[in-house]
N, C-alpha and C positions, 0 to 999 in steps of 0.2 A: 791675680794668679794667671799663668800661661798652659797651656799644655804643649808649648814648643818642644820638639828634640832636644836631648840633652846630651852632651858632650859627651864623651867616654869618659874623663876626667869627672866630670858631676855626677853622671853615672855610680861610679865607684866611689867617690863621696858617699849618694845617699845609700847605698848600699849599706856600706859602713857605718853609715848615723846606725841605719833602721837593724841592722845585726847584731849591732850593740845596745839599740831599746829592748829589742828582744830577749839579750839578753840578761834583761834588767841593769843597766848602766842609768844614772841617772842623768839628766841634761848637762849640768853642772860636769860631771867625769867626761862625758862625750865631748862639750868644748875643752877642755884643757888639752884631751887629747890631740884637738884640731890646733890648739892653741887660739881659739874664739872666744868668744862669750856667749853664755847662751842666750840671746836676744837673736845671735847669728845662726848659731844653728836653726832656730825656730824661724828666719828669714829664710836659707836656704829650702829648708821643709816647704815651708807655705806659696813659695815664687813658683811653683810647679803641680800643676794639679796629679799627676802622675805619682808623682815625689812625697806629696801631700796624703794620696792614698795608701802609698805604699808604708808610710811612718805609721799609718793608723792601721793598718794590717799588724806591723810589729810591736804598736802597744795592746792589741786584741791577741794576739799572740802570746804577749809577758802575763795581761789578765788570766788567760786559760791556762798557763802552768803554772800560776799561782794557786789560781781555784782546784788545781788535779794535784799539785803538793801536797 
């Protein structure tokens, strides 16, 4: 895992991953949407310690509006 800069482009990738775990997408909908697999998405997430916190912010995220549902 890195914490190098990420591109604009991967930027807005993980954006988009973690906006749509938030909002309950499962991994499996989130790659097709990329047209990946999720092994990939879960690579992308993990190569970036930034990235990596950020995904775990928006599955604590989906937990607590679930719990407040």
């Amino acid at each position: 895992m890195t914490d190098k800069q990420l591109t604009k482009e991967q930027q807005a990738r993980a954006d988009a991953i973690c906006e749509q775990v938030a909002d309950g997408l499962t991994l499996r909908q989130i790659a097709h949407g990329f047209g990946v697999s999720s092994s990939t998405i879960i690579a992308w997430v993990t190569l970036n310690e930034v990235v990596c916190e950020q995904y775990a912010r928006a599955q604590r995220q989906l937990r607590k509006d679930l719990d407040d549902w």
